[in-house]
BAVEXMI-895469 format. One record per residue: residue in three letters; z, x, y of N, C-alpha, C, O in turn. Coordinates in steps of 0.2 Angstrom, whole numbers, m for minus. Layout:
N
> ALA Z X Y Z X Y Z X Y Z X Y
...
//
This chain:
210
> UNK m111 m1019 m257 m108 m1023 m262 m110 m1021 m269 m107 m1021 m273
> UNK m117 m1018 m269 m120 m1018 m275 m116 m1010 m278 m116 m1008 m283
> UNK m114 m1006 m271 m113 m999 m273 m104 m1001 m277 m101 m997 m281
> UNK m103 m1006 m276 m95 m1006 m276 m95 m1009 m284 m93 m1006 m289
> UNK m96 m1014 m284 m100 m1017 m291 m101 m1013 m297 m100 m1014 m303
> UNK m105 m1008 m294 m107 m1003 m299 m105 m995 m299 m108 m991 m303
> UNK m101 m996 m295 m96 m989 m293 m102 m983 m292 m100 m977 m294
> UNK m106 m984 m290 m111 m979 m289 m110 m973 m281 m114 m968 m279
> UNK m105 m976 m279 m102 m969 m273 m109 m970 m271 m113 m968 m274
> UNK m111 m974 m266 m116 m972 m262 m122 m972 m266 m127 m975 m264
> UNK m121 m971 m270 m130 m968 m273 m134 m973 m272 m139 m972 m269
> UNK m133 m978 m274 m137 m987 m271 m139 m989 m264 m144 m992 m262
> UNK m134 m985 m261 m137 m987 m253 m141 m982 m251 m144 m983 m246
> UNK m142 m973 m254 m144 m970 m252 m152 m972 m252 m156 m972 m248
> UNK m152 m975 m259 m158 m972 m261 m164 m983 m257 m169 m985 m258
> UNK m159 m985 m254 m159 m991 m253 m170 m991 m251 m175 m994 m254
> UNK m170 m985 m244 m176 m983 m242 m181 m982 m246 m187 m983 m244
> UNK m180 m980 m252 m185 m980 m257 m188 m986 m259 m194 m986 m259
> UNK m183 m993 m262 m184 m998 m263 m187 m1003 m258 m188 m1009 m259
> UNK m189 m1000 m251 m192 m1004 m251 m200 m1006 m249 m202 m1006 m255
> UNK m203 m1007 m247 m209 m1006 m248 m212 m1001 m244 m210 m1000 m239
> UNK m217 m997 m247 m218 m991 m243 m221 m994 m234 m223 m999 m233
> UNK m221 m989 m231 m224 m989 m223 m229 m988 m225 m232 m994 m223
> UNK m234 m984 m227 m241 m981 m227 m240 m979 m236 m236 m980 m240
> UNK m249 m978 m235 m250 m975 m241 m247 m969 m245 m248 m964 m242
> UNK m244 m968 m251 m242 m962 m252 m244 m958 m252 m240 m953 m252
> UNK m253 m957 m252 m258 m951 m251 m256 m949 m243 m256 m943 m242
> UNK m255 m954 m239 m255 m951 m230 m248 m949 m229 m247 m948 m223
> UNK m243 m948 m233 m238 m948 m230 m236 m941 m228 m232 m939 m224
> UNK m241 m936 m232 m239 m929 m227 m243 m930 m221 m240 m928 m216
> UNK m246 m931 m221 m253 m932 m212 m247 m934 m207 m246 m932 m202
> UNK m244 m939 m210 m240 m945 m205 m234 m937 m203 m234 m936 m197
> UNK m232 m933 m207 m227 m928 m205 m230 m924 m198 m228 m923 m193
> UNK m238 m921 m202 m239 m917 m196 m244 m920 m191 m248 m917 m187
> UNK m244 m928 m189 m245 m929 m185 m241 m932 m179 m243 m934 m174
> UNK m233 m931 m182 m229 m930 m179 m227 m924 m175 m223 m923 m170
> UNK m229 m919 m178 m227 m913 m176 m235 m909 m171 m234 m903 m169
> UNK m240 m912 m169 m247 m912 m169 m246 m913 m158 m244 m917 m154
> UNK m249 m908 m159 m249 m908 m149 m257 m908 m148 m259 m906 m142
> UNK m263 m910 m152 m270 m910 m153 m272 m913 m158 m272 m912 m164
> UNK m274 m919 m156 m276 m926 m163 m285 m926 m160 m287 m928 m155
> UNK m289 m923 m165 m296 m927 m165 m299 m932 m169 m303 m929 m173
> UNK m300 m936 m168 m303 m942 m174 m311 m943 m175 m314 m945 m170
> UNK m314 m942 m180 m319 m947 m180 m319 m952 m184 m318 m951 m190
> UNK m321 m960 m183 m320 m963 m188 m329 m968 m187 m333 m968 m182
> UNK m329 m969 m193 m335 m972 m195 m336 m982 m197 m341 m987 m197
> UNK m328 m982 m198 m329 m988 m202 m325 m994 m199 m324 m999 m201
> UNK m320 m990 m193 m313 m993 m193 m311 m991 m187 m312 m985 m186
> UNK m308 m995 m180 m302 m993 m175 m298 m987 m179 m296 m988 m185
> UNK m297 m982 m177 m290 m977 m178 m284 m981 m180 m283 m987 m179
> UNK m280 m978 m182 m274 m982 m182 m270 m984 m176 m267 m989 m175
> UNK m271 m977 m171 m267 m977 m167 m269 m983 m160 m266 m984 m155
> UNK m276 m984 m163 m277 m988 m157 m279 m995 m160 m284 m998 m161
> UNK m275 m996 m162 m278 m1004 m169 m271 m1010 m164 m265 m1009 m164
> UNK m273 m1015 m161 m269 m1019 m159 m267 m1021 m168 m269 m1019 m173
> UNK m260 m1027 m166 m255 m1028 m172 m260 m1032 m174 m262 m1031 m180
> UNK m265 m1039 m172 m268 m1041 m175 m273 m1040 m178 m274 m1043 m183
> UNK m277 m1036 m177 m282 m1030 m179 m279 m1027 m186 m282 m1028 m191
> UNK m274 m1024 m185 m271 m1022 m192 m267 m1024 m196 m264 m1021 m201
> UNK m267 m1032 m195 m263 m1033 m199 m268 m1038 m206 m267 m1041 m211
> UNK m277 m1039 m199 m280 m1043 m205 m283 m1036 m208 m286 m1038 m213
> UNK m284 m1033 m207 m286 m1027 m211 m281 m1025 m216 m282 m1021 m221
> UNK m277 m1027 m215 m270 m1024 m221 m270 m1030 m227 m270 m1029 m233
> UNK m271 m1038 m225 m275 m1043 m229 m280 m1043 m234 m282 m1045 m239
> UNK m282 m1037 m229 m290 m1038 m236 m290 m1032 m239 m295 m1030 m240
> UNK m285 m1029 m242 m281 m1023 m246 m283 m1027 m253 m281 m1033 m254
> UNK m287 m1021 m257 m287 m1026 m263 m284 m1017 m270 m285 m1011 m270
> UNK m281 m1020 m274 m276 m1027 m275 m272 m1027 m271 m268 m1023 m269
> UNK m272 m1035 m270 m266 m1038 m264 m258 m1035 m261 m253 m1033 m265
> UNK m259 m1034 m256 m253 m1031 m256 m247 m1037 m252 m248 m1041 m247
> UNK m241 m1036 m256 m235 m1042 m254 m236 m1042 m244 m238 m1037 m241
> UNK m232 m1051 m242 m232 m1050 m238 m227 m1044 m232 m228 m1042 m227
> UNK m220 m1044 m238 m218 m1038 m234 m219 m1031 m234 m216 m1027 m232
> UNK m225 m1030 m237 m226 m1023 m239 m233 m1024 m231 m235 m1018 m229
> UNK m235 m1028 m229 m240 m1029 m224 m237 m1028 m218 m238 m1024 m213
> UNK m233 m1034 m218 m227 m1032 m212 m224 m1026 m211 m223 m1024 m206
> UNK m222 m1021 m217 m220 m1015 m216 m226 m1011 m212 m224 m1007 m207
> UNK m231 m1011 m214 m235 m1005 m213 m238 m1005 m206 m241 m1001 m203
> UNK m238 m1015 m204 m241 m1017 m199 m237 m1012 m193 m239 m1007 m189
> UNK m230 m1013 m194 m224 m1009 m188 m225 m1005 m189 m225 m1002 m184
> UNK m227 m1002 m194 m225 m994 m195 m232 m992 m189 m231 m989 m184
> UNK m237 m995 m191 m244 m992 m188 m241 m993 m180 m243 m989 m176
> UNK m237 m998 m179 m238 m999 m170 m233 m994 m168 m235 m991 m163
> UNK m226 m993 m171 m223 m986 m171 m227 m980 m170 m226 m978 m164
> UNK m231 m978 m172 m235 m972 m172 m238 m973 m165 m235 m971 m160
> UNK m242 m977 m164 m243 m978 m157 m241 m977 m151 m244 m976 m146
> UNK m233 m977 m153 m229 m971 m147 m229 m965 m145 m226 m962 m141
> UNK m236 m961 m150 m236 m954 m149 m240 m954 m142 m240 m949 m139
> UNK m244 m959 m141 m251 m960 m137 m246 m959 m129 m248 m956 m123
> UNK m240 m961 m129 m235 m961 m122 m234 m952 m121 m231 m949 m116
> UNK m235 m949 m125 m231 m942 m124 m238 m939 m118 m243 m937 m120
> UNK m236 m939 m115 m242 m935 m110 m244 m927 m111 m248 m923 m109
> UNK m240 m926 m115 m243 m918 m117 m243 m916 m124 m242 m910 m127
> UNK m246 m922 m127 m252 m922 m132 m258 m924 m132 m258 m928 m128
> UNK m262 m923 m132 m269 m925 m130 m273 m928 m137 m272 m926 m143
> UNK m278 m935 m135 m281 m935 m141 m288 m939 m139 m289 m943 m134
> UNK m292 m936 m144 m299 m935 m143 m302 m939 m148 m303 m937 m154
> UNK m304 m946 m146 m306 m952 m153 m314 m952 m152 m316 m952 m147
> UNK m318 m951 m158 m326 m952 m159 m326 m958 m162 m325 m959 m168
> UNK m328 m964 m159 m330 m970 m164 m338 m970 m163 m342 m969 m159
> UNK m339 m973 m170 m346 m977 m171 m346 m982 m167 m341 m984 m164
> UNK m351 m985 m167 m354 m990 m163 m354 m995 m167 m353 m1000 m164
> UNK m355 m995 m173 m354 m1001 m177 m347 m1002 m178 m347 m1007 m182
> UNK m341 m999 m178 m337 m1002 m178 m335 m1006 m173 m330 m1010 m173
> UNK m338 m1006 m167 m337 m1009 m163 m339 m1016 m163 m337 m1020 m159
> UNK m342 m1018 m169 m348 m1022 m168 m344 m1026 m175 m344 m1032 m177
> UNK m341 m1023 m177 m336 m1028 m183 m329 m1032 m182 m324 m1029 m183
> UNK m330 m1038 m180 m327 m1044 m180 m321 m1045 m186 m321 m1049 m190
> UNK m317 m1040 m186 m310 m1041 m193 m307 m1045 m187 m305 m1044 m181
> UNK m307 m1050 m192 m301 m1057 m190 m304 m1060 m185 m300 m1062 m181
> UNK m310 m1061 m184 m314 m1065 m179 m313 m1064 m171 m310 m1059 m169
> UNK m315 m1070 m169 m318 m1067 m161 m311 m1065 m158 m309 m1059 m158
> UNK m307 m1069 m156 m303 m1067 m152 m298 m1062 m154 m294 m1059 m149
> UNK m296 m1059 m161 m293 m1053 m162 m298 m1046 m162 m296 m1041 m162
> UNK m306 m1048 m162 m309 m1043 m158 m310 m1043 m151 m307 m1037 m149
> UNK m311 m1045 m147 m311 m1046 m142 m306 m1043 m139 m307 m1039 m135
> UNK m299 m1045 m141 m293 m1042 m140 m294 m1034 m141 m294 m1030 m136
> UNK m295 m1031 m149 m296 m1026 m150 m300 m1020 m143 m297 m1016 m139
> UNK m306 m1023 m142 m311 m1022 m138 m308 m1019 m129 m309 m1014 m126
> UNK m303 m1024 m128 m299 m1024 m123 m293 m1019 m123 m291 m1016 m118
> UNK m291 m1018 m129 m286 m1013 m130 m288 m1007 m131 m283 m1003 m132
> UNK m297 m1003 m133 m298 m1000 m132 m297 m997 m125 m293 m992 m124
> UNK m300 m1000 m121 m301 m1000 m112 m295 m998 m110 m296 m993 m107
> UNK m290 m1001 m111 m285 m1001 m109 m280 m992 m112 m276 m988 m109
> UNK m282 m993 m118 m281 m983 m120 m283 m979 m117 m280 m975 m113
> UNK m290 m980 m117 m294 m974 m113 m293 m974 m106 m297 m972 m103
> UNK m289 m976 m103 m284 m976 m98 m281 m972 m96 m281 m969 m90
> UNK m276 m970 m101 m271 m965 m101 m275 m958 m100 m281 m956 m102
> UNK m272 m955 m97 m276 m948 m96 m276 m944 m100 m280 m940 m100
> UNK m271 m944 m106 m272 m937 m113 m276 m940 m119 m277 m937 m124
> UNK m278 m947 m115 m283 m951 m123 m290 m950 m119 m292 m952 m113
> UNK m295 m946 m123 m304 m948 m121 m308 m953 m127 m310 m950 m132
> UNK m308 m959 m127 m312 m962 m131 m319 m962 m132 m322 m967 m129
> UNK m323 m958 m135 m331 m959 m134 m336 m963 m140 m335 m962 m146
> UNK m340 m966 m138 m343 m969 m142 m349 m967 m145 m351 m963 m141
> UNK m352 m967 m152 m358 m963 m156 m362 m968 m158 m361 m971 m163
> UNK m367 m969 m152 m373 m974 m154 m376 m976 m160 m378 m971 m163
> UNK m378 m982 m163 m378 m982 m170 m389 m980 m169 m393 m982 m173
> UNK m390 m976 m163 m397 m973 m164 m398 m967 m165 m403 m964 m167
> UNK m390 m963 m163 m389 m956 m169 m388 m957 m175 m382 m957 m176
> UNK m392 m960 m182 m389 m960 m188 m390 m957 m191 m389 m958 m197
> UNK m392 m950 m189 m392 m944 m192 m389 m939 m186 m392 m936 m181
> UNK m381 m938 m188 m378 m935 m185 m370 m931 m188 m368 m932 m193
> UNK m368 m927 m185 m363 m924 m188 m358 m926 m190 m352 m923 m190
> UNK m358 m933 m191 m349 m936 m196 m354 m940 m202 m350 m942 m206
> UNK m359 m941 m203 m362 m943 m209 m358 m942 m216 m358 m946 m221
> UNK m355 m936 m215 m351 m936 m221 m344 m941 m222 m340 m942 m227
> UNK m345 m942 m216 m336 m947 m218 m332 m945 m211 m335 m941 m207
> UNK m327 m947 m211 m320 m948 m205 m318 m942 m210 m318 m940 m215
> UNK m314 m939 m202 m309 m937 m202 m303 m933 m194 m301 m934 m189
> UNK m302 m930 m197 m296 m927 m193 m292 m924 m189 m286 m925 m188
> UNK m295 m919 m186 m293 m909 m185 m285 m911 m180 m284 m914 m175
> UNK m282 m907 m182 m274 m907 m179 m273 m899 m177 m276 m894 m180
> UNK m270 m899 m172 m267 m891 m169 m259 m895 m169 m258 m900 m166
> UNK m255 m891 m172 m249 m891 m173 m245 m887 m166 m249 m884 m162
> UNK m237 m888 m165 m233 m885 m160 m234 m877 m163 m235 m873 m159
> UNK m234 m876 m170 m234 m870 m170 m239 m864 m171 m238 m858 m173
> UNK m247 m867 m169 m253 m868 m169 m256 m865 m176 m259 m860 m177
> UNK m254 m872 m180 m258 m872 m186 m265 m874 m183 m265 m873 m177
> UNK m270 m877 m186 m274 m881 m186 m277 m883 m192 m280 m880 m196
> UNK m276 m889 m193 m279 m893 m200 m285 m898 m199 m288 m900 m194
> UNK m284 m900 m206 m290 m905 m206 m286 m909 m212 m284 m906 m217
> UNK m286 m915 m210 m286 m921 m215 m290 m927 m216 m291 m930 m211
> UNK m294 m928 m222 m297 m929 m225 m296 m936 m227 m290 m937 m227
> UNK m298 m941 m229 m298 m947 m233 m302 m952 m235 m307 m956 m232
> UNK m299 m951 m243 m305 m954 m247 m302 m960 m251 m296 m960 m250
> UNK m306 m964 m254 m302 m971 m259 m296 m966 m264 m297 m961 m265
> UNK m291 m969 m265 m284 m965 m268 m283 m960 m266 m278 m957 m269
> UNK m286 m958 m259 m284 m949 m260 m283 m945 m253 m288 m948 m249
> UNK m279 m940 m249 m280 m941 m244 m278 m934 m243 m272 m932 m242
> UNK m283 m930 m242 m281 m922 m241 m281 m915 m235 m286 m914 m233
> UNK m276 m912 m234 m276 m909 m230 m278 m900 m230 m276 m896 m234
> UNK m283 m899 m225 m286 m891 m229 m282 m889 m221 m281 m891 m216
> UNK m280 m882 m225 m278 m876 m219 m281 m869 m219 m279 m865 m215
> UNK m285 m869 m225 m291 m864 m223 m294 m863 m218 m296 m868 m216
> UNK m295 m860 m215 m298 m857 m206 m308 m859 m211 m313 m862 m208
> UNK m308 m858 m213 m315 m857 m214 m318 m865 m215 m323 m867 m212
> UNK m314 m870 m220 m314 m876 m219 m312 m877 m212 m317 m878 m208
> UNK m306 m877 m210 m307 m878 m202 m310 m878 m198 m310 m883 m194
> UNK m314 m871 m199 m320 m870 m194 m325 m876 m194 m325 m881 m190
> UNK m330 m874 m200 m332 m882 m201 m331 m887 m198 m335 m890 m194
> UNK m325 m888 m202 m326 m898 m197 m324 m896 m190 m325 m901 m186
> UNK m323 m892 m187 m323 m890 m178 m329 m890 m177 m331 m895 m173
> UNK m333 m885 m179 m340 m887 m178 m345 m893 m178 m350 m894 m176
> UNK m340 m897 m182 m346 m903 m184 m342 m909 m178 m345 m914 m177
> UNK m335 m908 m174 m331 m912 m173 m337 m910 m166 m341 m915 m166
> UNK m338 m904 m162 m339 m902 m157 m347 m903 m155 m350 m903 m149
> UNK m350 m906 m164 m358 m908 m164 m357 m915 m160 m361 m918 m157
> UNK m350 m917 m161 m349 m925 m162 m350 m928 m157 m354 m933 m155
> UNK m345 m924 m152 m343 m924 m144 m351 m923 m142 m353 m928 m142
> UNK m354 m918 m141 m360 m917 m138 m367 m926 m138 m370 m929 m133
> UNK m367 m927 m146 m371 m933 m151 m365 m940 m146 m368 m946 m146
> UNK m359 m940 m143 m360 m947 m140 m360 m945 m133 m361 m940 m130
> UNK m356 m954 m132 m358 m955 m126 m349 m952 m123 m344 m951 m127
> UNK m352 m949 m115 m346 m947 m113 m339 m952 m112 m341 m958 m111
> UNK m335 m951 m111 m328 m956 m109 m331 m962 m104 m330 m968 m106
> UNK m334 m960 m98 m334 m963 m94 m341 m969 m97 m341 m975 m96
> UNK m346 m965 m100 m352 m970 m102 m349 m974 m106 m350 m980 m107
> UNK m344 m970 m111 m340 m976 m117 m338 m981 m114 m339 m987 m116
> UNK m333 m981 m109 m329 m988 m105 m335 m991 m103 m335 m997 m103
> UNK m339 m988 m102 m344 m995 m98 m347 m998 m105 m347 m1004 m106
> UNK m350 m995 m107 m354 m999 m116 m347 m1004 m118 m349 m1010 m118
> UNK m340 m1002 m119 m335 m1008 m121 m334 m1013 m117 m332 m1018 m119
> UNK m335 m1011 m110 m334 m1017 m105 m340 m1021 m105 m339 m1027 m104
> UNK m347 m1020 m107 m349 m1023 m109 m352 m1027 m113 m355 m1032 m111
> UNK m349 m1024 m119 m348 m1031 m123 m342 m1035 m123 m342 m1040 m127
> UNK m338 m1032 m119 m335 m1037 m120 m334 m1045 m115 m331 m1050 m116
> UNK m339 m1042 m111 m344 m1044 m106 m345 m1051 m108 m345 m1057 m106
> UNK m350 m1048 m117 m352 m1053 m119 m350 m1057 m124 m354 m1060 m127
> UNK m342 m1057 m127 m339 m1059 m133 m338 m1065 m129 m335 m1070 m131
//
């Protein structure tokens, strides 16, 4: 209607996508490209479930406490966007390798019963055969992700990256020598936790106890 009103040939409904509220951050929108294209996902996170393993209620009071406030349909957008992604976890010939802290485990975003949930929906990932979830005892705290979260990706066409993310800012290195790096530090990572099988049983446990 608006294109005809305004004889704009289309240009209004092209650009319709633009106007509406973004999916994700504009910093991560290159990451969101190549982790679509990504046959090798390694995560370490320190503070936060993955996105990829974040149930909708999980993510959606995490997106709540976005300061400055972000609209309610800009929450809603991103919430879907986030469980969309989630469908990469079905492709059986991607494989992905999650390092969580131990205190994220232990952080209650949107109280008992959407952790609890969370905690259960971990279990239930580490299930799938191309996901290994391992957990990082909060009695290493001095260990090789001290510096922050992050990323390393092998692409179909065997790049290998790392992406990075900081407050406003979100960056992707493909230097081999950065790469190296954070492989070494991911590999320090993997050894400093607990194995797949140790990890399921620590989360069945507490959740033993929620």
């Amino acid at each position: 209607m608006a294109d005809q009103l305004c004889g704009s040939r289309g240009l209004l409904t092209a650009a319709e996508e633009y106007l509406n509220p973004e999916k994700c951050t504009s910093y991560s929108a290159d990451y969101m490209l190549y982790e679509l294209d990504a046959v090798a996902l390694y995560f370490y996170q320190a503070s936060l479930v993955p996105g990829l393993l974040q149930t909708e209620a999980y993510a959606r009071n995490l997106l709540k406490g976005s300061w400055p406030p972000l609209s309610e349909e800009t929450i809603e957008r991103r919430v879907t966007s986030r469980l969309e992604r989630q469908a990469l976890l079905n492709e059986v010939t991607r494989s992905f390798s999650f390092v969580i802290s131990e205190r994220v485990l232990h952080l209650a975003y949107g109280g008992g019963e959407v952790h609890k949930a969370q905690m259960v929906h971990l279990l239930k990932a580490g299930e799938r055969r191309n996901v290994a979830i391992q957990v990082l005892l909060d009695r290493d705290m001095v260990n090789a992700g001290m510096n922050g979260r992050f990323i390393l990706l092998e692409t179909e066409q065997h790049e290998h990256l790392v992406y990075v993310e900081v407050p406003l800012s979100g960056l992707i290195y493909a230097e081999p020598e950065k790469v190296r790096v954070m492989r070494q530090r991911y590999d320090k990572l993997l050894q400093q936790a607990l194995c797949p099988r140790e990890s399921t049983q620590f989360i069945e446990k507490m959740v033993e106890n929620l």
